[in-house]
C-alpha positions in Angstrom: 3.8 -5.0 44.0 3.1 -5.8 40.4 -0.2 -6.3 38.8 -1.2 -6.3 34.7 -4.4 -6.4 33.5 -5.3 -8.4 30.5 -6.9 -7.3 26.8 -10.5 -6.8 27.0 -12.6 -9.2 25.0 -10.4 -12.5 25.3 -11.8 -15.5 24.4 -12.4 -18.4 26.8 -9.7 -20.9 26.8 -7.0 -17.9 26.9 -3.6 -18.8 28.8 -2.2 -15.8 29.8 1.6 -16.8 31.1 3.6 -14.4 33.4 6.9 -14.4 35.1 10.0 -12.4 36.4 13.7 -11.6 37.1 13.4 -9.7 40.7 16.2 -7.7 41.7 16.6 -6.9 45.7 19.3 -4.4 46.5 22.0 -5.2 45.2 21.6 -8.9 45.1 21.5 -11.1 41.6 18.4 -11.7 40.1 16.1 -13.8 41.2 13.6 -15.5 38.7 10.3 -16.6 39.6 8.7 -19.7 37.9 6.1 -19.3 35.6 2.5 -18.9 36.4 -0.7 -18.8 34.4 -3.7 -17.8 34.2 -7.0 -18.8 32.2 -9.4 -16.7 31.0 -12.9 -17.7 31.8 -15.6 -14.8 29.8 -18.6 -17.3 30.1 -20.9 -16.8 32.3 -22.1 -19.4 35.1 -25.8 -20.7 34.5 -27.1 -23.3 36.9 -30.5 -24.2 37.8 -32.7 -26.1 39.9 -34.6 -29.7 38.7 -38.5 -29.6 39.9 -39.4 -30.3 43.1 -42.4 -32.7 43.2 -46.1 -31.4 43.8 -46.3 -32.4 47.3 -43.2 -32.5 49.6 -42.0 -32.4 53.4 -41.6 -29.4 54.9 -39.0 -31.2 56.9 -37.3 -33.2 55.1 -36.6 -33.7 51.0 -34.3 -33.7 48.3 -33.2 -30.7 45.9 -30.9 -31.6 43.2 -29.2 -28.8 40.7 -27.0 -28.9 38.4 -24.7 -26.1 36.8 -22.1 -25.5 33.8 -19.4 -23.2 33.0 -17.2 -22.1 29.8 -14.2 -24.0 31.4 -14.8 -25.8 34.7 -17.1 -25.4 37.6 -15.3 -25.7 40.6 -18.0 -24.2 43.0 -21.3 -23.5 43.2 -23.0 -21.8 46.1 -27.1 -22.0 46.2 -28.5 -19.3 48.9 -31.1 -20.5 50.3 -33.9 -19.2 53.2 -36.0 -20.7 55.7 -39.4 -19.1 56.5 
């Protein structure tokens, strides 16, 4: 197992780039390919736009929108019925 941890404090946009020669008995080396990571530091925001005065209670539309310091590949709203 091999795990690193990166410098506190890194700005968003950081590629952090990582790989090895692994060595299995007494086998040659083995290299791995490359693999990255990027730092993301910014927080998520996301909100909701206004529902309208008077709505359903069965049926209408919510819209939301979100944004992120690199990309926002998911964003899961909780939501409860009462």
């Amino acid at each position: 197992m091999f795990s690193a941890k990166s410098k506190m404090n890194l700005p968003t946009g950081t590629i952090i780039k990582n790989k090895a020669n692994i060595t299995f008995d007494v086998n040659p080396p083995m290299e791995t390919p490359e693999v990255f990571n990027t730092i993301d530091s910014d927080a998520p925001s996301s909100f909701v736009d206004a529902l309208p005065d008077v709505a359903s209670l069965s049926d209408f539309e919510l819209h939301w929108n979100g944004t992120d310091g690199m990309a926002l590949a998911l964003m899961i709203i909780p939501y409860t019925f009462q």
